[in-house]
N, C-alpha and C positions, 0 to 999 in steps of 0.2 A: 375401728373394730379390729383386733385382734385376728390372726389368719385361725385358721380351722387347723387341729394337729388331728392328725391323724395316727393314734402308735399303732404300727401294722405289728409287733411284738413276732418280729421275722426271727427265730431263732438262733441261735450259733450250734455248733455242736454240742457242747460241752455248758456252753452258758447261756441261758436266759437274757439275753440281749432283748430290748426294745428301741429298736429306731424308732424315727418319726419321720415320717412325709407331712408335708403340708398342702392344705388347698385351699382357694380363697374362701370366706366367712359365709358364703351362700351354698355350701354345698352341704349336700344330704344324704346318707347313705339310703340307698333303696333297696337294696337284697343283700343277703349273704346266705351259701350256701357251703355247712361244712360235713367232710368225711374223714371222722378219727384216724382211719387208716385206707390208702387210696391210692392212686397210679395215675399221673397226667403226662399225656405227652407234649412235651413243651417246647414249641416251634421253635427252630434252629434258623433255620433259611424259606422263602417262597415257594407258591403254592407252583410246581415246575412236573414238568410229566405223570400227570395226575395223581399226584402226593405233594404233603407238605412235608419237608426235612424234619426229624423230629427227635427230640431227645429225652430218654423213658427217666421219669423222675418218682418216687413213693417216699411214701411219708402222708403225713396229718395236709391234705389238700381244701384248700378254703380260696372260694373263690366270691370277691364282693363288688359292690356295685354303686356309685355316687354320680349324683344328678348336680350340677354346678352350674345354677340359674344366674349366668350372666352372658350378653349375647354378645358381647366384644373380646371373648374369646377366641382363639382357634386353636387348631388341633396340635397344629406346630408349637406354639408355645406352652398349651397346656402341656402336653409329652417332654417339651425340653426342660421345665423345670420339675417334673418329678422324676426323669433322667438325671440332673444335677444332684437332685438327694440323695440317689439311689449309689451315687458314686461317691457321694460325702458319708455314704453310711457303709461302705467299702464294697460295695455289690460291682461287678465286670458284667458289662454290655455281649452278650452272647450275641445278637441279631435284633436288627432295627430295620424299620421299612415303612413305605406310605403306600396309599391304595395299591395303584397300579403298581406297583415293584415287591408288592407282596402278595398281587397277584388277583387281585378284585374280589368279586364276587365268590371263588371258587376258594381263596384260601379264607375270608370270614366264614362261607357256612362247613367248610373241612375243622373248624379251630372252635371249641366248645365256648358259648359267648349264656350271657342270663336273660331271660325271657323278657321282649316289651312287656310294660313301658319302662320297665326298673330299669332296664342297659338298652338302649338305642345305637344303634350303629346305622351311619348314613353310609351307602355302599359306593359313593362316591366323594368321602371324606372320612378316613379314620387312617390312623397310624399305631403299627405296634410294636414291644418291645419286649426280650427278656431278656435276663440279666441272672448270674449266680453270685454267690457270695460262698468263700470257703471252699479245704477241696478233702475237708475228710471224710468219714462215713456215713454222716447225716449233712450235708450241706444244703443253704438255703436256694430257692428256685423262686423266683419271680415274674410274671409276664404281666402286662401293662397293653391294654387296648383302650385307642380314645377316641372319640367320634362327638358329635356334635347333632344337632337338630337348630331352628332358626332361633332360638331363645336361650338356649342351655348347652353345656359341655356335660360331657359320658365321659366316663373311669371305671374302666373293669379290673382289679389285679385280681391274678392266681397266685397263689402263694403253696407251698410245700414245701416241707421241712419237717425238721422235730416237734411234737406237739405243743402249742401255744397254753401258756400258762393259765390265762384267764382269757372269756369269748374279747374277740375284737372292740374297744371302746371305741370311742369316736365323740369329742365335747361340741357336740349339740344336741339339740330340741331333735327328738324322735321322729321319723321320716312322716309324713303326716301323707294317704291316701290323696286326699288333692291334690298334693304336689307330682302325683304319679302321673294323672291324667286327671282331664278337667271334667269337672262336675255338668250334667245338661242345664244346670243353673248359670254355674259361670257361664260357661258355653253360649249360651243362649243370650244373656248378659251381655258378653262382646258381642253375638251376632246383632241383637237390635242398636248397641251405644254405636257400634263403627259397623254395622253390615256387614260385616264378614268376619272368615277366622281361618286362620291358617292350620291346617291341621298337619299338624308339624311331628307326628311320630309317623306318618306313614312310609314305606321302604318300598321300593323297584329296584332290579337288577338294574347294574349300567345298558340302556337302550331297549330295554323289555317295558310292556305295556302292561303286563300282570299286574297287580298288585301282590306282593310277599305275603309267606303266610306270617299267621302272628297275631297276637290278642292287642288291636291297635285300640288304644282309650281314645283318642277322638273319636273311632267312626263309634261308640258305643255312647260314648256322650250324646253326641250328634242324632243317633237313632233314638235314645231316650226323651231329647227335646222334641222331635218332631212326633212321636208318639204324643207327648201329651202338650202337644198343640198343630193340632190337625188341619187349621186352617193355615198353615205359614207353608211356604213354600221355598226351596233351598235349590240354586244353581251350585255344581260344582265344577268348577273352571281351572284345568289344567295348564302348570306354567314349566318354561324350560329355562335352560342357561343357552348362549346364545352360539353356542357351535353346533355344525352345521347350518344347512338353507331351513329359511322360513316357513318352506311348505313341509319340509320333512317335519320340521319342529312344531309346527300347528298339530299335525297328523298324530304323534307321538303324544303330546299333552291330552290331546281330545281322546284319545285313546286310555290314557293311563286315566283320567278324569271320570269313563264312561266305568273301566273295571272298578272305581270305587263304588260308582250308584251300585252295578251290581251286587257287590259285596254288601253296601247295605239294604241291600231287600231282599239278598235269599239268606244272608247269615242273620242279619238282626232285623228283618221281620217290616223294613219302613215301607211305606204304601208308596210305590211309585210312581202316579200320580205326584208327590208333596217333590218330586225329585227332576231335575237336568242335568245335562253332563255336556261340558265344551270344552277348548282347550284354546290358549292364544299364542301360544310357541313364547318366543322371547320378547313378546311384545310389552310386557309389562311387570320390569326387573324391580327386585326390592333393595339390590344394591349390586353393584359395577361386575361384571361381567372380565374384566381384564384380573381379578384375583381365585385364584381356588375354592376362599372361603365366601365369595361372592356367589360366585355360578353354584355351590353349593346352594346360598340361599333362595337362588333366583329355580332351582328345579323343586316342586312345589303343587300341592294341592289345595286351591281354599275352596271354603264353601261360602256362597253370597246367599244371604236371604232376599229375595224377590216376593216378599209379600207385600201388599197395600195396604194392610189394613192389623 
């Protein structure tokens, strides 16, 4: 199959220029949000003395959103090869960065991102980037945020520039609801074929116990199944990557596992009876622990169904 083009129709000054980015055949766009005429400020350097560097950009600002269902991705190579494009289409790298060197938690929620489930950002894996092209009176601005979940890679671009000639194409099949978040069918579906399900759009700060805020489609799935089926019963069991000790990291999973039962029985309403919450620190990794995009996978909420019947 054929790679996925993308013409982000990034404009020149003077000329209607359409480059192209490309992204592998499974990806989807999930949001786009545009303003005729607008103002971004479009990050220069890290989030450093409680600001992030910033550079005031106006013009036609559109900012979109693609879900790229493949889980032998990572962040580094997604980001280096639409880096590569962006320089074959003559765009100059203003500022590049990965989590902690752009400054964690504090510079994603400072930098305007698109609402779950459409753009996921995992706050202990994403990398971002922007880049201008042209230096006359309408020049282009692009920024590039990429983050991942256990199954899929995240692509946010901003764009801003001269107004785009026609809305953003993209040659594939329309982003389809499902693919946002799982249906309490599916849902439900993997819980009884394999007893569990990873619910893989939920977010924590680096070593917070909260759960983020945010419209998460699993735990709405998840409360939809257990509403209309009352007798099944669901542990949610909190998992870590493996730095730090043991106990901390048991204490920390059981914790973050305990704020999701929460969240589902005072925000969506599930009878807590049907609900448990535990946590087993690093004790049971879904892959190696010695890479980034490892420990990414291995921090982690699933939900096991414990019914008998």
């Amino acid at each position: 199959m054929k790679p996925l083009v993308l013409a982000l129709l990034l404009a020149a000054p003077t000329v209607q220029a359409a480059p192209t980015l490309s992204l592998p055949p499974s990806a989807a766009r999930t949001a786009e949000d545009r303003s005729a005429m607008g103002s971004y400020g479009l990050p220069v350097g890290p989030w450093a003395n409680g600001r992030i560097e910033t550079l005031k950009t106006e013009g036609e600002v559109t900012q979109t959103a693609w879900r790229v269902r493949d889980d032998t991705l990572t962040t580094m190579g997604l980001l280096a090869t639409l880096r590569d494009q962006l320089a074959h289409e003559g765009f100059e790298v203003l500022f590049e960065c990965d989590t902690d060197n752009c400054g964690g938690f504090d510079f994603r929620f400072a930098t305007p991102v698109l609402p779950e489930p459409e753009m996921h950002v995992d706050l202990g894996d994403f990398r971002f980037l922007s880049a201008r092209r042209g230096d006359g009176p309408v020049p282009d601005y692009v920024s590039l945020l990429v983050s991942r979940s256990a199954d899929s890679g995240y692509v946010q671009m901003t764009r801003v520039g001269s107004a785009l000639a026609a809305p953003l194409p993209i040659a594939a099949a329309s982003f389809s609801p499902r693919d946002a978040a799982p249906t309490p069918d599916a849902l439900g579906d993997q819980l009884l074929a394999r007893g569990k399900v990873v619910l893989d759009d939920l977010s924590f700060a680096t070593g917070a116990t909260e759960l983020g805020e945010g419209r998460f489609g699993s735990l709405a799935a998840l409360a939809d199944f257990l509403k209309a089926n009352p007798d099944k019963t669901i542990a949610l069991v909190g998992h870590t990557d493996a730095e730090g000790t043991l106990s901390a990291n048991v204490a920390l999973s059981r914790q973050r596992a305990k704020s999701v039962l929460n969240r589902l029985v005072t925000v969506h309403g599930v009878n807590p009876a049907q609900l448990s919450a535990d946590g087993i620190g690093f004790l049971s990794p879904l892959a190696s622990n010695l890479t980034p995009e490892g420990r990414t996978q291995n921090r982690r909420v699933e939900a096991l169904i414990t019914s008998t019947r």
